[in-house]
C-alpha positions, 0 to 999 in steps of 0.5 A, a space after each residue: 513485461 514491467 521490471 522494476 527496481 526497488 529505490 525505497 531504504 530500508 483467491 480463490 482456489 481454482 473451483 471458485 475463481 476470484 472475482 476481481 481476476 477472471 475477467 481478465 481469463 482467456 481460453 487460450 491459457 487453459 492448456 497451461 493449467 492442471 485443471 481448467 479453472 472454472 468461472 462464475 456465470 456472470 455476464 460481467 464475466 465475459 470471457 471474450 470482453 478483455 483482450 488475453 493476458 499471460 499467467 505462468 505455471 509450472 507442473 510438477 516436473 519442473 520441480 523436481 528434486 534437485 541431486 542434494 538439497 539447496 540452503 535457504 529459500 531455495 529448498 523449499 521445492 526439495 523440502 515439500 517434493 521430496 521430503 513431503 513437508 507441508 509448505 505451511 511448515 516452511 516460511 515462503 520468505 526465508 525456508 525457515 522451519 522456525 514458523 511464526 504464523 501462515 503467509 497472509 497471501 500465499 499458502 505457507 508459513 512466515 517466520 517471526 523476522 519475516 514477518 516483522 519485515 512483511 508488515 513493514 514494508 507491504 504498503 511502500 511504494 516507489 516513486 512510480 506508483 508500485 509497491 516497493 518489494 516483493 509481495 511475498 518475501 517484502 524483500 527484493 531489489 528488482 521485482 517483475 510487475 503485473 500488468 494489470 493497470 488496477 495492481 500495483 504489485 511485484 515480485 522478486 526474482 528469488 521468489 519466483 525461482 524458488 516458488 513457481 519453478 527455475 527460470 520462471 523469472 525469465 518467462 515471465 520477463 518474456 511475456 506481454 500483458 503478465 497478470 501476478 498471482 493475487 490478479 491471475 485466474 488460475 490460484 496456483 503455479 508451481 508451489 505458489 498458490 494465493 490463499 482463499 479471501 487473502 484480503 480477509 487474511 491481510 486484514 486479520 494478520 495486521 490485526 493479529 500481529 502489528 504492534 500498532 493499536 489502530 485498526 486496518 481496513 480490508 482491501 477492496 477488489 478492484 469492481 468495488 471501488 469508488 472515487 476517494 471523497 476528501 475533506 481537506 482542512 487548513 492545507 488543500 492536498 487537490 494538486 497532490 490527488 491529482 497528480 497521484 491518480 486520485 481525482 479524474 481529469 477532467 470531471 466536473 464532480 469534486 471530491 475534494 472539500 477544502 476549509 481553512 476556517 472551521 471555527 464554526 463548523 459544527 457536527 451536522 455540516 459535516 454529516 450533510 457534506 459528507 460522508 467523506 472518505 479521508 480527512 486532512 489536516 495541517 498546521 502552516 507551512 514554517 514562514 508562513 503568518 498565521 494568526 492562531 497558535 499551532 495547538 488550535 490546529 490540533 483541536 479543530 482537525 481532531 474535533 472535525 474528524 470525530 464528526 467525519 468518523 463512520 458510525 460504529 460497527 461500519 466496516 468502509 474504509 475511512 483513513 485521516 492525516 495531520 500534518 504537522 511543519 514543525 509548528 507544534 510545540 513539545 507539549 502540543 505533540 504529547 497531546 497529539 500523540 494522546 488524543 490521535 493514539 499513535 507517535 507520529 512518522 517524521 519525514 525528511 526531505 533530504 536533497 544529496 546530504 542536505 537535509 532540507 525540511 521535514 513533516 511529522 505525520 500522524 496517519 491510519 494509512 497503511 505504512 505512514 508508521 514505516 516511514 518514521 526517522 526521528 530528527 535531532 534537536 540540532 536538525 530540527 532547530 536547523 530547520 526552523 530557523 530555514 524556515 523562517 529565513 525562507 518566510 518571504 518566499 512562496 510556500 510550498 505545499 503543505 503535503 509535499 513530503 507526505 505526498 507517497 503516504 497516500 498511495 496505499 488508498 489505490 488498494 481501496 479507491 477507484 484509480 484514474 490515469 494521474 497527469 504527467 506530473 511526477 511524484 516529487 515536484 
């Protein structure tokens, strides 16, 4: 059993089986269940196709009442066993009855703070590819992680406890091959049960409830997903791609197209080289000469991306990022604020107490916005003039610091197993 620990500051009910998880169901478990889960007859089903893997539930008789009620998260179980309260009236991150609205994933309710906290933090990720807290509470310093290669997904201690019985965390931790509970077959165990089309709920409590005017993509299940197709401007992000398990080793088929001239690149080239999937773009790295001012960037990458748009009313995932190294102007980064609708995330590169680069970011990717510190005046001169000390030495990547911000596409495109290449180079 994968345990991680969070580095990062800061379904289908039983009847109709979710189509991405019941693959994965072996015989073997079903004495485990109340009922047994009944599954599609579908040939890409077969429940003899993929070796066994462990699901934990706890009956009703590990959640009896305690002598006196428990404070906090930990009385949920007395609350809904004793006292009879819908689990929906009850907030699965904190036990607050101040219900704001209901738990995207699992039925239960979320209170107004930690909901706030949810929709921060559900779409960071660590260094080694996994969401950075806990899928239900988006807290937690050290999560259980499913084992399902397609997840990227864990769990808190406190969550599991509290929800699917005591000590239910150190079974799992026991356990080889553990599936969580969005990539399990059976919906529930213990008090934790995954909601019905939970990816049709994410979407829809990020539109509900995000302060942020652009729209979020559903989720796609892991059958459905297809290779990211990219179209790189100014700056080539394949290394960073690779690296993340983006682009299949190997192939001879390139989803990466890379322009750094598009001066003459007009509507119907794009339309015949794409459709893509992501869009990049980039101004210079600092120190590096170029013969247009920072602005022309600007224009070309949002003059492009209206060509690589999907049509309206398409409902595939389509995502795009500006990078911007501290070229543009004050002037130039109101405008694209404007014509990108969005302040930019600027992220920081800080080796020990050193602060020794930074990006501005302009994304739809989920959490990019999670990621915002904003520099001083006197860091960012700083930084300029670091940077064009540096002018003579080779430049790195322009999508080095913005590299994590791209995780999040493994809820919507197909995944490869990455090189050995670490996150941070």
């Amino acid at each position: 059993m994968a345990v991680s620990s969070s580095g990062t500051p800061s379904p289908q009910s039983l009847d109709s089986p979710d189509p991405d998880s019941a693959h994965h169901l072996d015989k073997q478990w079903w004495p485990l269940c109340e009922t047994p889960p009944a599954v599609a007859a579908d040939p890409a089903l077969d429940l003899e196709a993929e070796s066994s893997m462990d699901v934990i539930l706890v009956g009703s008789s590990e959640l009896a009442s305690p002598s006196a009620a428990p404070a906090g998260r930990d009385h949920i179980a007395h609350e809904v066993k004793v006292n009879q309260r819908s689990i929906e009236d009850i907030c699965l991150c904190c036990g607050s009855s101040r219900v704001h609205t209901q738990h995207p994933l699992f039925e239960g309710g979320i209170c107004a703070p930690c909901k706030d906290n949810f929709l921060g933090a559900l779409f960071l990720y660590d260094d080694d590819g996994y969401q950075s807290y806990c899928s239900i509470c988006a807290s937690g310093e050290t999560l259980l992680i499913c084992e399902n290669p397609d997840c990227t997904r864990g769990y808190c201690f406190g969550c599991f406890d509290a929800l699917v019985g005591p000590g239910s965390s150190g079974r799992v931790q026991a356990m080889s091959n553990w599936l969580c509970p969005l990539c399990a077959p059976i919906s529930r165990s213990g008090l934790l049960r995954r909601r019905r089309k939970w990816r049709a709920r994410l979407k829809a409590f990020y539109q509900q409830e995000a302060e942020s005017p652009l729209e979020m993509y559903q989720t796609v299940p892991v059958w459905r997903r297809e290779p990211v197709r990219v179209l790189s401007l100014f700056g080539d992000i394949k290394k960073e791609l690779s690296s993340l398990g983006f682009v299949e080793q190997g192939s001879d088929a390139d989803p990466l197209m890379h322009l750094d001239d598009v001066t003459d690149v007009v509507r119907r080239d794009v339309e015949a080289w794409g459709p893509f999937d992501l869009v990049f773009g980039s101004t210079p790295p600092l120190g590096q000469a170029c013969d247009r001012s920072p602005g022309w960037y600007l224009f070309q990458f949002h003059r492009v991306l209206q060509y690589a748009r999907p049509s309206p009313g398409d409902p595939r995932p389509f995502f795009w990022m500006f990078l911007d190294n501290l070229r543009l102007t004050s002037d130039d980064q109101a405008t694209a604020a404007r014509f990108l609708e969005m302040e930019p995330a600027t992220l920081q590169d800080v080796r020990g107490r050193a602060l020794q680069g930074a990006v501005r970011v302009w994304s739809n990717i989920p959490a990019v916005s999670s990621r915002h510190a904003a520099l001083a005046p006197e860091e960012e001169l700083s930084l300029l003039a670091q940077g064009w000390q540096r002018a003579r030495l080779p430049s790195e990547g322009p999508a080095r610091l913005a590299k994590s911000c791209f995780l999040p596409l493994r809820e919507y495109f197909k995944y490869f197993p990455p090189s050995s290449l670490p996150l941070h180079e």
